[in-house]
C-alpha positions in Angstrom: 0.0 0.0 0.0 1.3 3.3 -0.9 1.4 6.4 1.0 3.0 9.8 1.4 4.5 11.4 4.4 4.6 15.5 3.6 6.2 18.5 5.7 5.8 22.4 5.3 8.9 24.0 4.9 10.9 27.4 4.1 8.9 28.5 6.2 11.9 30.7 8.5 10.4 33.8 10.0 10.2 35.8 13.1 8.0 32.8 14.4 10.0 29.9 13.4 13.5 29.3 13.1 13.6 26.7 10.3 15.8 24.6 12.6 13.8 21.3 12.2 14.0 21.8 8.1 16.7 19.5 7.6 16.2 16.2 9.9 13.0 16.9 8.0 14.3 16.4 4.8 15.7 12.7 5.8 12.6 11.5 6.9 9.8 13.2 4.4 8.8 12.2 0.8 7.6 15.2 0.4 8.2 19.1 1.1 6.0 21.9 0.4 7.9 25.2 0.7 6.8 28.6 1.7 7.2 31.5 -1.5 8.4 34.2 0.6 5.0 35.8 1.3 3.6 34.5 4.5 7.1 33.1 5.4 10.9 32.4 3.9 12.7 33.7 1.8 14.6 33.9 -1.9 17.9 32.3 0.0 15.4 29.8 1.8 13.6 28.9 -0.5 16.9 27.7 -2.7 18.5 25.9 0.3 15.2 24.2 1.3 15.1 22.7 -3.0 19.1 22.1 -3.1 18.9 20.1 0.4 15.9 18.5 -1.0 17.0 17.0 -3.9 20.0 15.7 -2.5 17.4 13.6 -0.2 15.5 12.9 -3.4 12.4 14.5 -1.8 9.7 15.7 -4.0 9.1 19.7 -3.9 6.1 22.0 -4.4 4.9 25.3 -3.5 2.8 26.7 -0.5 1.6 30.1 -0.7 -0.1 32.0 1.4 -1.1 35.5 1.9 1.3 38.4 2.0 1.2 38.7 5.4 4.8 37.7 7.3 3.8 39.5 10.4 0.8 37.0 11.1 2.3 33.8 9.6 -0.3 33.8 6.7 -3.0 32.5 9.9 -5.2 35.6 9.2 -7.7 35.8 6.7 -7.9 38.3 4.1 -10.4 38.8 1.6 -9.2 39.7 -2.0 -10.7 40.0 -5.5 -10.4 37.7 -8.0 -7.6 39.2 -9.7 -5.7 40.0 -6.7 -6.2 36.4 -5.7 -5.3 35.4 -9.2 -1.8 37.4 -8.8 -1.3 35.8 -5.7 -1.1 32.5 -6.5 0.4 33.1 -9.6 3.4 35.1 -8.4 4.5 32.6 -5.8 4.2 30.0 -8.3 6.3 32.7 -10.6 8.8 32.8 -7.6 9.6 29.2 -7.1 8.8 27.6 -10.3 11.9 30.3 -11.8 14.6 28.8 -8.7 13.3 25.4 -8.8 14.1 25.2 -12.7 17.4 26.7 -12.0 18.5 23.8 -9.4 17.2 21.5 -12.3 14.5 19.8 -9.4 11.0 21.2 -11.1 7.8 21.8 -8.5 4.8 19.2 -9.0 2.7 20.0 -6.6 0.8 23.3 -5.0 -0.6 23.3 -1.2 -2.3 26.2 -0.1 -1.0 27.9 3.7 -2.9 28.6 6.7 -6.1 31.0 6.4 -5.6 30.7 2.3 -6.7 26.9 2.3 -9.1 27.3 5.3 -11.4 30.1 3.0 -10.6 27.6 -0.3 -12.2 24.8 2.0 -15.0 26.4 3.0 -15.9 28.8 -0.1 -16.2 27.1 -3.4 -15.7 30.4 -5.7 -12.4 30.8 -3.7 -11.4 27.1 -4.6 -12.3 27.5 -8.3 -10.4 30.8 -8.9 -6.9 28.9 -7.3 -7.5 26.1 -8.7 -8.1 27.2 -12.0 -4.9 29.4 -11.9 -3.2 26.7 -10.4 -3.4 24.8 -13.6 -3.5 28.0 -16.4 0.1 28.0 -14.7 1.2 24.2 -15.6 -1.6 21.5 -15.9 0.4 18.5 -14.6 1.1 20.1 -10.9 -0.6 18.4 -8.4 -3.0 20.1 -6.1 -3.3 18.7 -2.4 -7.1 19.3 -0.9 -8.3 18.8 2.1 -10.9 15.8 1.4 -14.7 16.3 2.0 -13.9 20.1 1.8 -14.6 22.6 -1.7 -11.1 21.9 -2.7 -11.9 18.4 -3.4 -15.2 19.2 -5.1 -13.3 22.0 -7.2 -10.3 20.1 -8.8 -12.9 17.0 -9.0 -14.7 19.4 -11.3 -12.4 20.8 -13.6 -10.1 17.8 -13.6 -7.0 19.2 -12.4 -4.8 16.2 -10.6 -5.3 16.5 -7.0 -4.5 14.7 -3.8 -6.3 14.4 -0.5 -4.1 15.4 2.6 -4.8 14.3 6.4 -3.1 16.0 9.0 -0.6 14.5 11.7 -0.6 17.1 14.2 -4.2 18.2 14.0 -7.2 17.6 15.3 -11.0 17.6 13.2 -14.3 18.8 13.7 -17.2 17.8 13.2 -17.5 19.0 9.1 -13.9 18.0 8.2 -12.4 20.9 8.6 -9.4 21.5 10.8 -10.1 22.6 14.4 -8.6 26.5 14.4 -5.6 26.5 16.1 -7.2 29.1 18.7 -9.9 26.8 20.1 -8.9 24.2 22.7 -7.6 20.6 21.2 -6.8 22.2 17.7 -3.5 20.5 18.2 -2.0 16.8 19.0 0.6 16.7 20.8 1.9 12.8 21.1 3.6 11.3 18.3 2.7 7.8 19.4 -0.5 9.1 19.5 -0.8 10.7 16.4 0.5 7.7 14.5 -2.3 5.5 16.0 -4.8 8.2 14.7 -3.3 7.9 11.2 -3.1 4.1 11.0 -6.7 3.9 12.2 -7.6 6.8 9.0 -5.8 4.8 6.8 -7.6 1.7 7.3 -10.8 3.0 7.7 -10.6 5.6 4.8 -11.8 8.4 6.7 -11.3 11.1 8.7 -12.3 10.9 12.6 -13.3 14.5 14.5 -12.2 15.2 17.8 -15.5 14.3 19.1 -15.2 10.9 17.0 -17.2 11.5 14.1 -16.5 9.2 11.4 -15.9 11.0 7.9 -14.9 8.7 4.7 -12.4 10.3 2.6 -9.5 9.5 0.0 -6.1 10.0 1.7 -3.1 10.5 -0.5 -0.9 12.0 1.7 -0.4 12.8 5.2 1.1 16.0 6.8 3.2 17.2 9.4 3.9 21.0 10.3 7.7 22.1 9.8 6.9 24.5 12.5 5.7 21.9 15.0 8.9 21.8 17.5 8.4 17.6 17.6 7.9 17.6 13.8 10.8 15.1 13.4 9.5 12.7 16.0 6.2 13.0 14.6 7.8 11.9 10.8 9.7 9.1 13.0 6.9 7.5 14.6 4.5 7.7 11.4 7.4 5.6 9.4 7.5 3.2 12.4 4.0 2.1 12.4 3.0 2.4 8.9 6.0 0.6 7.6 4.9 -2.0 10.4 1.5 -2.4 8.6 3.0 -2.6 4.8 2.8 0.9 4.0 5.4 2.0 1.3 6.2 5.6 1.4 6.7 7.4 -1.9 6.7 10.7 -3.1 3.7 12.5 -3.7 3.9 12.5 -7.5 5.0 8.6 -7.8 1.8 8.0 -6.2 0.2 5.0 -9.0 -3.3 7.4 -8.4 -1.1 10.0 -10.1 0.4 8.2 -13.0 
C-alpha cells in the first residue's frame, strides 16, 4: 500500500527558526515550501530545494497571503484578480529557482487561512485552482478531502491529492479545528500515528468528538513548525511501515500516474 509522508517548509520567519528543516528532509517524501509571502525567503527557498534534492524528496509550493507579520493565519479577503496574482506570483517565484536547481515543483498546497477560506468557499477554490493549472496542468493540487477543494479540482479535472493531517485535530465538518480553540493541536507522536493508521484503514477522517468521515487519503502531513515535527515523521514511518505501507513521493503515487 502506498502512501506519502509531507512537511511544510521554508517556512523561516520571526515565528520559526527553520531549525527542524533538515532532519525533516531525511525523513519526508515530500516538502511543500513557503514563497516568501507568508514566510521564507529567496535564499530559503533555494536551500530548502538544493537540500531537497539531494534527499530525493519531492518539492512543491505553498503560498499563502502576504502577510509575514501573522504567519499567513489571518484571513484576508481579495478580489479575484488579486487572488489570481497571488497564486500566480508565488508559483512565478519558485517555479523560476526550482528550474534553475534542475528539481522542477509538481505539486501546490495552499497555507494557513488561504486553504481554510478555499475549504470552505467554493468560488475561492475554483479561482486557485483554475490558476493553479492555467500555470502548468500537470502540478498536483493537495485538498483537504470532503472540503470545496476536493469538489473544485474533481470538477475541472485538475490532478489532486487528499491530505490528512498528523498534528491536527477535526471537527465535526472535516475541517481543521482552528488552532485558537482548545484541542486544535496533537501533541503525542505515538498518539498521532495511532490516529493515522486507524484513518488509513478505515478511509476516513475521525473528529475530535469521533465523528466518522470517509475520505480518500493521498498524503499525510506534518507542520515544519511543529517543534516535535521530526518525531512525529519518526513514529508515522515506524507504524506504517509495520503495517505494509510503502512511502513514496507525492507525485510517484500510482493514483497520479
Amino acid at each position: 500500500m502506498e502512501i506519502n509522508l509531507n512537511c511544510d517548509l521554508g517556512e523561516k520567519s520571526v515565528h520559526y527558526s527553520g531549525i527542524n528543516d533538515l532532519k525533516l528532509l531525511k525523513l519526508i517524501d515530500t516538502t511543500s515550501i513557503a514563497c516568501s509571502y507568508h514566510a521564507g525567503n529567496i535564499l530559503t527557498i533555494g536551500k530548502t530545494i538544493i537540500n531537497a534534492k539531494k534527499n530525493k524528496v519531492s518539492v512543491g509550493a505553498h503560498p499563502g497571503f502576504n502577510d509575514k507579520e501573522n504567519f499567513g493565519r489571518k484571513k484576508i479577503n481579495l478580489t479575484k484578480s488579486e487572488l489570481i496574482k497571488l497564486i500566480t506570483d508565488q508559483l512565478e517565484i519558485i517555479n523560476e529557482i526550482s528550474l534553475f536547481n534542475n528539481y522542477p515543483i509538481t505539486h501546490v498546497k495552499l497555507h494557513g487561512a488561504l486553504s481554510n477560506m478555499a475549504c470552505e468557499n467554493i468560488e475561492i477554490s475554483l479561482i486557485i485552482a483554475e490558476t493553479i493549472k492555467k500555470f502548468c496542468q500537470d502540478l498536483i493540487f493537495i485538498v483537504l478531502p470532503a472540503t470545496k477543494m476536493e469538489t473544485v479540482a474533481k470538477k475541472i479535472q485538475i490532478k489532486y491529492a487528499c491530505e490528512v493531517f498528523a498534528d491536527r485535530n477535526y471537527q465535526d465538518n472535516g475541517q481543521l479545528i482552528p488552532r485558537d480553540k482548545k484541542n486544535a493541536l496533537v501533541q503525542d507522536p505515538i498518539a498521532a500515528s495511532k490516529k493515522i493508521l486507524n484513518m488509513l484503514r478505515e478511509s476516513s477522517i475521525f473528529s475530535y468528538s469521533g465523528k466518522k468521515i470517509k475520505c480518500d487519503i493521498d498524503t499525510i502531513c506534518i507542520h515544519g513548525d511543529n517543534k516535535n515535527a521530526p518525531l512525529f515523521a519518526k513514529e508515522i514511518k515506524k507504524i506504517l511501515s509495520i503495517n505494509n505501507y510503502n512511502f513514496v513521493n507525492l507525485d510517484a503515487l500510482k493514483k497520479l500516474n
